[in-house]
C-alpha positions as CSV (number, residue, x, y, z in Angstrom):
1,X,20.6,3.9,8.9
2,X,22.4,6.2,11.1
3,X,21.3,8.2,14.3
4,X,21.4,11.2,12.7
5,X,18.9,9.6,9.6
6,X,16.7,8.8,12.4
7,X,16.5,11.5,14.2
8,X,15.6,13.1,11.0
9,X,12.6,10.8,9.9
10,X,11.4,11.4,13.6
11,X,11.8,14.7,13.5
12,X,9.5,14.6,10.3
13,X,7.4,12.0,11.5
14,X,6.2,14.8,14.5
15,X,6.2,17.7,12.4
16,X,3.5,15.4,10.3
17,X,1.3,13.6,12.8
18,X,2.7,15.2,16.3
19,X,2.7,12.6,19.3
20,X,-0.5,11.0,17.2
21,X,1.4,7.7,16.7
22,X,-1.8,6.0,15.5
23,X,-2.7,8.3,13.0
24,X,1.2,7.9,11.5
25,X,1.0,4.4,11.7
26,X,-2.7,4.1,9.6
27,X,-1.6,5.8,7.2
28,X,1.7,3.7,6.6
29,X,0.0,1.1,6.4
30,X,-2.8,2.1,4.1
31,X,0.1,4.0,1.4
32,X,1.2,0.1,1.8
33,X,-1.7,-1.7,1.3
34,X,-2.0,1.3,-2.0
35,X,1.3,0.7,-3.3
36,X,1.0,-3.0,-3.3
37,X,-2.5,-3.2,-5.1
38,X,-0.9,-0.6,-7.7
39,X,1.9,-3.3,-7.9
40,X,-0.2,-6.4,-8.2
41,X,-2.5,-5.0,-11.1
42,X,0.7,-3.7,-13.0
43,X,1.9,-7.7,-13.1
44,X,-1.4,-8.0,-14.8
45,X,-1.6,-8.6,-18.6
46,X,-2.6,-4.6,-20.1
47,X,-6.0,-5.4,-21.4
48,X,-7.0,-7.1,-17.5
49,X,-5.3,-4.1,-15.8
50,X,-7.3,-1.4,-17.5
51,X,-10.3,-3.4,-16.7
52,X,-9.8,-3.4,-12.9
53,X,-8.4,0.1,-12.7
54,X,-11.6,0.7,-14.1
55,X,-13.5,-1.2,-11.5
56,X,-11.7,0.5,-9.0
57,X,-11.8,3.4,-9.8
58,X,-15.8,3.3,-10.1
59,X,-16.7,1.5,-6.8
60,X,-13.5,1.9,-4.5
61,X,-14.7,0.5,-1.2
62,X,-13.0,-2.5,0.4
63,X,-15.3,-4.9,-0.2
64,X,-14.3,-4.2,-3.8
65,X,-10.9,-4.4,-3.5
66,X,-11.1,-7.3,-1.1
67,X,-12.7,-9.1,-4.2
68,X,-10.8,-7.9,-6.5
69,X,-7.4,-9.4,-5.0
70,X,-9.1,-13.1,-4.1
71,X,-10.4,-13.3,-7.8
72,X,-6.7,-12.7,-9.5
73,X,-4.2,-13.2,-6.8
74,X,-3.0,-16.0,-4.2
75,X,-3.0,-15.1,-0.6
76,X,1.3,-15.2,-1.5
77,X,1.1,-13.1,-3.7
78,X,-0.5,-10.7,-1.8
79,X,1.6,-11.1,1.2
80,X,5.0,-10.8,-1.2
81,X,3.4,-7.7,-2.9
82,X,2.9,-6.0,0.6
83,X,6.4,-6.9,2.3
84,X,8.5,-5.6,-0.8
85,X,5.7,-2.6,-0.7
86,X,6.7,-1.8,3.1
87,X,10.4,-2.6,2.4
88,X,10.0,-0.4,-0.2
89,X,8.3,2.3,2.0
90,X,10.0,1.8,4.8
């Protein structure tokens, strides 16, 4: 990445969140944290996807999700699915 690329994304990064660096960096993490569950469910087999999306999407707290990764990932897998997610981001 250039200097000019950067000055670009921090340019956009103000005309988003201003000086709020906190508020920027929440929501990285939780578009993240949204693109590696969306990730992790599509390795799933079809019929076991559709049945979490559906769990999700009727009781989407983090409790729920919390469970939801424990039951039908490792603790790898998660942490692969959210570094490629933030490469991927980033």
């Amino acid at each position: 990445m250039n200097l000019l690329q950067l000055n670009v994304i921090q340019n956009q990064r103000e005309q988003l969140y201003g000086e709020n660096k906190e508020d920027f960096a929440d929501q990285l993490l939780s578009l993240c944290q949204q693109q590696a569950l969306v990730d992790l469910i599509k390795s799933l087999p079809e019929e076991k996807q559709t049945l979490l999306e559906k769990t999700l999407s009727q009781q989407p707290n983090p409790q729920i999700i919390e469970q939801v990764l424990k039951d039908n990932f490792t603790e790898e897998q998660i942490l692969e699915a959210l570094k490629k997610a933030t490469e991927n981001i980033i």
